[in-house]
N, C-alpha and C positions, 0 to 999 in steps of 0.2 A: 510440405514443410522441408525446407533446405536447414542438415546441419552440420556441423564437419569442425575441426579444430580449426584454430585462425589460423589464416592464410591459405586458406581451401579452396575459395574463391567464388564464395558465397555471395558477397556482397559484389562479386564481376558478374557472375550471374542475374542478379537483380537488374545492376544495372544495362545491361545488353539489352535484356527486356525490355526497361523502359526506352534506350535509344533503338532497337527496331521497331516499336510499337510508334514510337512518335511520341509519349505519354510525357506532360511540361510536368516541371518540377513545380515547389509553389513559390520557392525563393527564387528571383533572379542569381543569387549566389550559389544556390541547389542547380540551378538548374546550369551554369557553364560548369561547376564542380562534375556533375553527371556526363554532362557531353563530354570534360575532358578524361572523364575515369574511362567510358565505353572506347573514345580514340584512340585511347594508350594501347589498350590491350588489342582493339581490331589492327592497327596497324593499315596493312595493306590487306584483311583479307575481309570477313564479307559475313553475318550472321544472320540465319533462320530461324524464323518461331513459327511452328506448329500451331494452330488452334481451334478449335471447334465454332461452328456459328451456327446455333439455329439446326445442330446436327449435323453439318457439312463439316467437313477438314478443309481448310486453306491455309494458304503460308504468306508468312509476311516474311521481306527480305530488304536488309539495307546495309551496303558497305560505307566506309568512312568518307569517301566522294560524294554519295548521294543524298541531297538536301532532302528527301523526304522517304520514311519506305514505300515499295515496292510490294504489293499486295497483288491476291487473285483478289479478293474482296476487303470493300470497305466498311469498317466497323463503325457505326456512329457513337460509341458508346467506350471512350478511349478507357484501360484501367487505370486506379486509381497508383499511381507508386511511389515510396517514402524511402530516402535514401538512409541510413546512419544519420544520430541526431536532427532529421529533418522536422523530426515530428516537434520537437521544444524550438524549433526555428520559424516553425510556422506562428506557435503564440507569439511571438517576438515583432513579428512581420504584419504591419497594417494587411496591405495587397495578401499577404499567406493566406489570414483570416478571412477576408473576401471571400478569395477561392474554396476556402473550406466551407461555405455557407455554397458560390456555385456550382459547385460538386454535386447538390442533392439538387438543382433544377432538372428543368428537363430541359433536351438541347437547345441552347439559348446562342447559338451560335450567328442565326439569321440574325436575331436583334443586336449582338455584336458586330455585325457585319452593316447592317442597315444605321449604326449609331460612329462607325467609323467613316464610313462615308458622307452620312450628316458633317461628321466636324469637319469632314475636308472642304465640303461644299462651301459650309461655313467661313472658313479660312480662305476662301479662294476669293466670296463675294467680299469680304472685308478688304481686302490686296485690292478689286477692285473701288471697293467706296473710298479705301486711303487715296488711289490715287486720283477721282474724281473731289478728293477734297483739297488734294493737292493743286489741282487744274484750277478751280475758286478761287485760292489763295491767289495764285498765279496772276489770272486776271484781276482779282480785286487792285493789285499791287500797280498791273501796268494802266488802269482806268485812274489809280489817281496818280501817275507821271502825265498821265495826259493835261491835267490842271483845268484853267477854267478858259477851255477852248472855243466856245462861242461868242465870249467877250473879244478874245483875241483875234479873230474870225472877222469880226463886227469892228473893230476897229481900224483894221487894216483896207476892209475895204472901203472903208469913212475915208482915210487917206487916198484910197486910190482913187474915188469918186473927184476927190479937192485937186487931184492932179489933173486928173483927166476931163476936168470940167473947160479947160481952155482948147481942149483938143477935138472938138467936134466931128473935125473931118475922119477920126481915126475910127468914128461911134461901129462901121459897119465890121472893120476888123477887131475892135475890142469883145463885139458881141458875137465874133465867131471860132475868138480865142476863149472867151467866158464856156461857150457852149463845149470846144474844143476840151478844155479843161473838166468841165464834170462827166462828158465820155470817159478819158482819163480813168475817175476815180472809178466809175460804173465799170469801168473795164478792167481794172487793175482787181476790184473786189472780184468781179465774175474768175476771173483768171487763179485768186487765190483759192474759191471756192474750188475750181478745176484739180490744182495743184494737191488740195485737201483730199478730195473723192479718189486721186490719182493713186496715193499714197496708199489710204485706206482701205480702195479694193486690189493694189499691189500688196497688202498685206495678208489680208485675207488668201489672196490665192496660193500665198506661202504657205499660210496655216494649209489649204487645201491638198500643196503638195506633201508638206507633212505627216497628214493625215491618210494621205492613200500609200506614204511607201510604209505608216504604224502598221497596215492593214494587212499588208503581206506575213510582219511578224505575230497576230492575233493567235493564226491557227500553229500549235509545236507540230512538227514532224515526226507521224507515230513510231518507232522501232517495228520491222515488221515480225522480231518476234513474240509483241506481243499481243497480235491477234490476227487471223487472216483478210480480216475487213478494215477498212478505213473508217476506224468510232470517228472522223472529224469530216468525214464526205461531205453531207448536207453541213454543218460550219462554214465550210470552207466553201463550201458552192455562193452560201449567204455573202461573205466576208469579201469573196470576188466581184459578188452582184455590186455589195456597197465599194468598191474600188470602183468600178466600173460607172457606178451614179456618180462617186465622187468626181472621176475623170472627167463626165460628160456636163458636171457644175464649172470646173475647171475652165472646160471648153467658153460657155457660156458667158463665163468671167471674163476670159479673156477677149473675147468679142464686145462688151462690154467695155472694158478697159480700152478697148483700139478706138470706139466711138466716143470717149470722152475723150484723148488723147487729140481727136481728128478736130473736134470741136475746141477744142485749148488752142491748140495752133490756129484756128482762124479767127479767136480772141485776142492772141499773140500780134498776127499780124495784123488784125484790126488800131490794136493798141500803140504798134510803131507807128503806123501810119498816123493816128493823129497825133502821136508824138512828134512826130516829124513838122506836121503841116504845124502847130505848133509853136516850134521852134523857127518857122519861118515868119508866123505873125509875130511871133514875141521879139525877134531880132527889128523886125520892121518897126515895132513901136519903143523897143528901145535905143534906136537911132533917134526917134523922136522925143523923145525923154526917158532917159534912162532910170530915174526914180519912177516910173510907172511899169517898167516892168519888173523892176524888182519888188513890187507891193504885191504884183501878179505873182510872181515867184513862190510867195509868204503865202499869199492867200490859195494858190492849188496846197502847199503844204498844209496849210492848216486846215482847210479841206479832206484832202487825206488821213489828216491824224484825228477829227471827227468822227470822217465814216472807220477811219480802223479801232476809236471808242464802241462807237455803237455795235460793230462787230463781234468786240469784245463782249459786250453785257448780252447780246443773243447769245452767245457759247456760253456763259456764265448759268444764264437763262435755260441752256440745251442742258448743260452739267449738272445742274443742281435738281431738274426734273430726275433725270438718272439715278444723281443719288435719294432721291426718295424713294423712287422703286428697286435700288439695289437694298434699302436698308429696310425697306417693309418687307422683300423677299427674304433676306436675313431672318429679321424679327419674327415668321413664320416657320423656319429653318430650327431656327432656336427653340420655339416654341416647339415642334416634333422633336428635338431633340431631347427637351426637360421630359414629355411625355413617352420617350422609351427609358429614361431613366427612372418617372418614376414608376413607370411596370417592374423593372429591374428590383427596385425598391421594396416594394408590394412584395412582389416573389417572396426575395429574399428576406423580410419580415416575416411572414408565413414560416418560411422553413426553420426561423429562430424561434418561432414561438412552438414548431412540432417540438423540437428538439430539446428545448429548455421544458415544455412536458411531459417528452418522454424520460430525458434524464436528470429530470428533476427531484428535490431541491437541489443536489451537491449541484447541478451544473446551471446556469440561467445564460443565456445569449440572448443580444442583443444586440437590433442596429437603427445607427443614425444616420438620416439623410444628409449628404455632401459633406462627409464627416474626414475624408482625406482628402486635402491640399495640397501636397507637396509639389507634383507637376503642375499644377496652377501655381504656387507657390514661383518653383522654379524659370515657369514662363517670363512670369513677371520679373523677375532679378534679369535671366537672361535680356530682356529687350534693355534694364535700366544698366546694363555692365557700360561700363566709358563713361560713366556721369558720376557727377560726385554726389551722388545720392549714396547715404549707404542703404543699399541695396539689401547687403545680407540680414539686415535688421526689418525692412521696412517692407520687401516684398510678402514676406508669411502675413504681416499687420492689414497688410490691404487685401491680401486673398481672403483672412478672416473675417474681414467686414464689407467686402463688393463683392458679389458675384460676377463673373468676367464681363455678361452683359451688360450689367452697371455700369462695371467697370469701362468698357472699351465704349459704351455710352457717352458716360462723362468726358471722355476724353475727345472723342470725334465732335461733340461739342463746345467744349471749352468749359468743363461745367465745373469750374475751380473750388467754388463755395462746397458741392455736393461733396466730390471729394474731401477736401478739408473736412469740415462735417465729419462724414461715414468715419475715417478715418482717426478722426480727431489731431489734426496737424496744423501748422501756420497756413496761409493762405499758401506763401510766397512757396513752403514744399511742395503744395499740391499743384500750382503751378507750372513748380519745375517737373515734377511727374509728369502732367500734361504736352510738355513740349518735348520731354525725354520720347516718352512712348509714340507720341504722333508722329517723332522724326524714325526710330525704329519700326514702326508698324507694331500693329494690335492682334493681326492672323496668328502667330502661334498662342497668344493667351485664349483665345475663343478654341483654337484646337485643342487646347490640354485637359487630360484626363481629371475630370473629378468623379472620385465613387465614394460610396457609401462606411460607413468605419465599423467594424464588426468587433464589438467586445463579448469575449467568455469571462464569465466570471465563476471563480468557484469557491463554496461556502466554505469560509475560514474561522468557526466560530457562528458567531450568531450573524458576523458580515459575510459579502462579496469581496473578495478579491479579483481584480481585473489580470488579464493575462500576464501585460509587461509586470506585472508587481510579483507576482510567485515566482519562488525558486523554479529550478531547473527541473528538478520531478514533479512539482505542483503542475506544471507549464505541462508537462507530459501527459499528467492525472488529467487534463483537462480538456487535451485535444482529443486522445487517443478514445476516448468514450466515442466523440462523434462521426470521427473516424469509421468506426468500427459498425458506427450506426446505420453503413450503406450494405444495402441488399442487393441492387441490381446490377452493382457494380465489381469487376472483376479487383478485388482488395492486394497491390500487394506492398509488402514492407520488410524492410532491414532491421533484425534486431528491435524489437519494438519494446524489449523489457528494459531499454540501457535506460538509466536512470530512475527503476523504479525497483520498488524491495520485491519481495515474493511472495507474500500479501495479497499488494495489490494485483499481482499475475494474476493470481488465481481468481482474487474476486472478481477484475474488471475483465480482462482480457480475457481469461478462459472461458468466463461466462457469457461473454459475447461470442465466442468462438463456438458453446453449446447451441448460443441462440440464433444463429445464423442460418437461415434459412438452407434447406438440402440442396438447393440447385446454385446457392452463392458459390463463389471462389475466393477464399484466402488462400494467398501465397506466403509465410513467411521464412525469412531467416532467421535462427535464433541460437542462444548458449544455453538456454534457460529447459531444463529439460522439463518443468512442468506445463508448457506450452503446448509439446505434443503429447504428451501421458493424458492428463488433465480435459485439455483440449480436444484430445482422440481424434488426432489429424487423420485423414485416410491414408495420408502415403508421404512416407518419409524417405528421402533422398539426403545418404549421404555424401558430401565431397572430400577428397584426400587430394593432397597435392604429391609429386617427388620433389618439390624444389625446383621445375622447370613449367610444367603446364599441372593444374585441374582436371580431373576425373572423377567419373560417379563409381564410387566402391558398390553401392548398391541403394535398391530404390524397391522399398515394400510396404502395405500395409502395415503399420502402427504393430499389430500384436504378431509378425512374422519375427523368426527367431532373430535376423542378421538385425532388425530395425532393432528387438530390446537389446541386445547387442552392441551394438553401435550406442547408443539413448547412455544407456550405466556406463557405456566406457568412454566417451570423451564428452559427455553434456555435464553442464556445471549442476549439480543434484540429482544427478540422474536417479542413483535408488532412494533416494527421498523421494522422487516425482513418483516411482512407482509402489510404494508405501503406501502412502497419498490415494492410490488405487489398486486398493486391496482385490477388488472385482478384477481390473485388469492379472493381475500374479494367478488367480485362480483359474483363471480362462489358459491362461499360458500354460499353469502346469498340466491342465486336463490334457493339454495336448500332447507333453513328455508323454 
């Protein structure tokens, strides 16, 4: 138990704790207010926590530069810590609430981890299928500029046939410039395909080179002193091995790459050449009438723009096979995703129903599946910002009624009706939403976090009252019970009585503080001297400032003279608190 007049530095204390330990706050707001309270005071210098594990001493250490601490050993089992007013911040706070229910799991870190990676995968295949849906559009667009090219085909050579029917003598070069011309097309396609594969495995071996210079930065560079052996040897031996395969696919590639190259070029020069010769029957028959070989001109082109049709609808054909297997990959992605969520779910039901039994009736918790939106919410505004959609209206309306896979469904479809519908909108909105999102992409909506909504409710009368709805000590009354409900964990907090009378100290707080198991740890700071009288902390620390740095004036068991000392003389009720414990004053005087 930390207590000492304000400005002792009780609550820098606290906080150093939580920023050596690592330990998150539960508010994004707690938790930079936290980081910035421990910066100020470290400065440039650097802070140690002492701790027991399991009966071992080890020390955790982290100064203001280092992004994470510095331990001999790692704790799985971070404490729990509550800054000044954090604990009425958490009612307040969908995400708070959350964490206050995953507080009582057990390490859920893996499926955190395993559900982070899901959405990336997730967002990655989508970036992929937007742009194989983009590719469709693409060619759907340039297959009708092509128009109706076998009529025109068929017509031209109607004409060429009517010219060339007076010209007999020319039959043996017409039919070796005809032949000449669909090499041409067969060789100009093979040559594309060349160019294509060129590109494709020139790109690829970019990614390859990429990938082996990532590989060098895989393994960090140990500090030698922290340990005399290289923990990353076998790593690093591995991480080489795969540079090393990578190099040797590299090689391969590029050998590869030189034999298609070798083979273009003799498609190349196939392809001047009968360009050339060509050009010397088509001069020779346009000496002879010059309206036949300009029909010949017309008809290799529209020959050409044929076979680069048909082209088109086989890559459309290639595309669209793709995207059914990127999107049934998805749709299975998804589907493991729903299913760590709803484990998550499950859990965390469980531990609302222990906890609304144990501290029931005054307290009841409970949770709804996909019950906060806001980052989904969010996503959706972010993709629709630049449109004149109002956004800030319409994207919470649609996270509320589609699920993002609906959602990014209907849209990769064109599924205008559905939306409208779900939504209940004009056609012509949903629509525009359709063309809005397709043109921003759908990957960050499929990535955003949706979780679960956790309401405490506590009995106000013969109702519930939900958290956002009670005052500031209600709000207190309501978390602190649950709080207080954890055994295995190491407890600490700032002042946990601000905002409540001395009542309820004693009924809730101290009583919890009796029922706590002998091997638990609570940590607190407090003004409230029936916290540690009451409570019979083992060992009271207190701090004095001179106005320049913090000091422990002294740190004793509860019934040692300096502790009731210290307790009467600067705690807010001090001899009330020890009234209050009439046993404790008799134990003391026996000692006089």
């Amino acid at each position: 138990m930390l207590i000492g007049p304000r400005g002792a530095g009780k609550t820098s204390v606290i906080e150093l704790i939580r920023f050596c330990l690592g330990a998150p706050a539960y508010t994004p707001a707690n938790e930079q207010a936290a980081r910035d309270h421990a910066l100020s005071i470290l400065r440039g210098g650097q802070c140690i926590l002492t701790a027991e594990l399991d009966g071992e001493v080890h020390e955790f250490a982290r100064s203001a530069e280092d992004e994470r601490p510095v331990f001999s050993r790692e704790s799985k089992s971070a404490p729990i810590v509550l800054s000044q007013n954090e604990i009425e911040k958490v009612g307040l706070d969908a995400r708070g609430r959350i964490r206050l229910l995953d507080d009582f799991l057990d390490d859920d870190q893996s499926g955190r981890l395993d559900e982070g990676r899901l959405r990336a995968d997730i967002a990655s295949l989508t970036q992929e299928i937007h742009s194989h849906s983009e590719t469709i559009a693409r060619l759907d667009e340039e297959i009708i500029g092509f128009g109706d090219v076998e009529k025109e085909l068929s017509d031209a050579e109607q004409e060429q046939d009517i010219i060339l029917e007076g010209f007999s003598q020319l039959e043996p070069q017409r039919k070796e410039l005809a032949e000449i011309d669909e090499d041409l097309v067969a060789l100009g396609t093979r040559r594309d395909l060349f160019d294509e594969a060129d590109e494709n495995i020139s790109l690829f071996l970019q990614n390859l080179t990429e990938l082996r210079e990532e590989a060098d930065k895989l393994i960090p560079e140990q500090p030698v002193e922290l340990t005399k052996d290289d923990d990353f040897k076998a790593a690093r031996s591995v991480v080489t091995s795969m540079g090393e395969r990578l190099g040797a696919a590299q090689d391969e590639g590029d050998q590869v790459l030189r034999g298609i190259r070798k083979k273009a070029e003799a498609v190349e020069q196939k392809h001047k050449t009968a360009r050339s010769r060509g050009r010397v029957l088509r001069s020779k028959l346009d000496e002879v009438q010059a309206g036949a070989g300009e029909v010949s001109r017309r008809i290799t082109q529209l020959r050409e723009k044929l076979n680069g049709r048909e082209a088109a609808k086989k890559k459309i054909a290639t595309a669209r096979n793709a995207l059914k297997k990127l999107q049934a990959k998805r749709k299975n992605l998804l589907k493991d995703l729903d299913g760590l969520r709803e484990r998550r779910f499950k859990m965390r039901r469980e531990v609302a129903s222990a906890l609304s039994k144990e501290l029931g009736p005054q307290l009841k918790v409970s949770v709804a599946r996909y019950g906060v939106l806001d980052q989904y919410a969010e996503a959706i505004a972010l993709a629709m910002q630049g449109s004149r959609l109002r956004y800030k209206t319409l994207a919470p309306r649609v996270a509320e009624r589609m699920t993002p896979a609906e959602l990014v469904e209907a849209v990769e479809d064109g599924q205008v009706k559905a939306i409208a519908s779900a939504v209940q909108i004009t056609s012509e909105r949903a629509e525009k939403i359709v063309d809005v999102l397709r043109s921003a992409g759908t990957e960050g909506i499929l990535k955003a976090e949706i979780e679960d909504a956790v309401e405490i409710g506590l009995l106000d009368g013969p109702d519930y009252k939900v958290s956002p709805d009670l005052s500031t000590g209600q709000r207190c009354t309501a978390v602190l019970p649950i709080l207080l409900s954890h055994i295995d964990r190491t407890l600490i907090m700032d002042q946990p009585e601000d905002h409540l009378d001395n009542a309820y100290v004693a009924d809730t707080v101290v009583r919890a503080l009796h029922d706590a198991p002998k091997d638990a740890q609570l940590i607190m700071s407090t003004h409230n001297a029936n916290i540690p009288v009451l409570g019979e902390a083992d060992l009271v620390t207190l701090l004095e400032s001179d106005g320049r740095r913090g000091f422990v004036r002294s740190s004793e068991p509860l019934d040692h003279p300096k502790t009731v000392s210290a307790i009467t003389r600067v705690m807010e009720g001090g001899e009330e608190a020890f009234r209050l414990r009439a046993q404790f004053y008799s134990d003391h005087d026996s000692r006089r």
